[in-house]
C-alpha positions in Angstrom: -5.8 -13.2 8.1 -3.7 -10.8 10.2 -3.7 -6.8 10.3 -0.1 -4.9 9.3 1.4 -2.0 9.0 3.3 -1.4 5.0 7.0 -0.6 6.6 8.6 -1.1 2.9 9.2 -2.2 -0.1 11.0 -5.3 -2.0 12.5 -4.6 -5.2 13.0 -7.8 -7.5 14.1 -7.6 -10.9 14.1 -11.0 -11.4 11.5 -13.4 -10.5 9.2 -16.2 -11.7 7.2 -14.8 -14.7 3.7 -15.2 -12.9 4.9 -12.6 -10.4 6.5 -10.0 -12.9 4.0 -6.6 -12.0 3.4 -7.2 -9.0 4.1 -5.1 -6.3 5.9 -6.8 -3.0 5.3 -5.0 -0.1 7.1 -5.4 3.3 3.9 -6.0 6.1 4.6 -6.2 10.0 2.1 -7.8 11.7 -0.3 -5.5 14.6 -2.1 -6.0 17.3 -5.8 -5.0 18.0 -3.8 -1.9 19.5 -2.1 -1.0 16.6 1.2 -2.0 18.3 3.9 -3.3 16.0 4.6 -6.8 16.7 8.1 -8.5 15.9 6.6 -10.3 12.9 6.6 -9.6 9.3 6.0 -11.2 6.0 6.6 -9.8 2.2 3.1 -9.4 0.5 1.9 -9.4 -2.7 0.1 -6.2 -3.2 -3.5 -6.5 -4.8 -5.1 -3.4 -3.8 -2.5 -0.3 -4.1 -1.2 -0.2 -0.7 1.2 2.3 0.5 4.1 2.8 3.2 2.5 3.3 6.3 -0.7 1.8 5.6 -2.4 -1.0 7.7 -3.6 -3.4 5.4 -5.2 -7.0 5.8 -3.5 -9.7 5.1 -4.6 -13.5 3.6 -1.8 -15.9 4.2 -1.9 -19.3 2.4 -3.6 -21.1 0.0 -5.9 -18.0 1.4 -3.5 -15.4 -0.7 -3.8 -17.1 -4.1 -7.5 -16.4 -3.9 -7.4 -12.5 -5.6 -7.7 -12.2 -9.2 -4.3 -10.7 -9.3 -2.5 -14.1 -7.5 -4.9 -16.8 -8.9 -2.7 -19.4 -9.1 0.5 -17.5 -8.3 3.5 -18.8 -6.4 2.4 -16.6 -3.7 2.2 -17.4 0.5 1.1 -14.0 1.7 -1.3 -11.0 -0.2 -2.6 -7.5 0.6 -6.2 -7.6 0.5 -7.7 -4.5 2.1 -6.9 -1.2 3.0 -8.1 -0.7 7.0 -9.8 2.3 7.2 -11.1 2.2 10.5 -11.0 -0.4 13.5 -14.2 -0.8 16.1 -13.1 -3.0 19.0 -14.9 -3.4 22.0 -13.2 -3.9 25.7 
């Protein structure tokens, strides 16, 4: 599991018939700064994420865990919506 930022949006017309609604969502990965890193992975969307969003994300067997992607062919999902982080130093 990894924490992202949504930086956009994949648009696919066709697709395997398990995936058709769902929502792919461009996530790059942060650190526990919030700092973009050069990382990124195309998400499944299971929560109603939005552009500019940090979001966790299950990657994995992990990611076909959510009632939307049980049993999807799907290797990364949105799971959570961060609303607030709490590190200590």
């Amino acid at each position: 599991m990894f924490l992202g930022k949504v930086i956009g949006t994949v648009w696919s017309t066709k697709k395997d018939e398990q995936l058709v609604g769902a929502k792919f969502l461009i996530v790059r990965e942060l650190d526990l700064k919030l700092k973009e890193k050069d990382r990124f992975v195309v998400a499944v969307d299971s929560v109603g994420a939005g552009e500019g969003e940090v979001v966790l994300v299950a990657t994995g067997s992990s990611s076909r865990m959510t009632s939307f992607t049980k049993d999807k062919p799907v290797d990364a999902v949105i799971m959570g919506i961060v609303d607030k982080l709490d590190v200590a130093e």
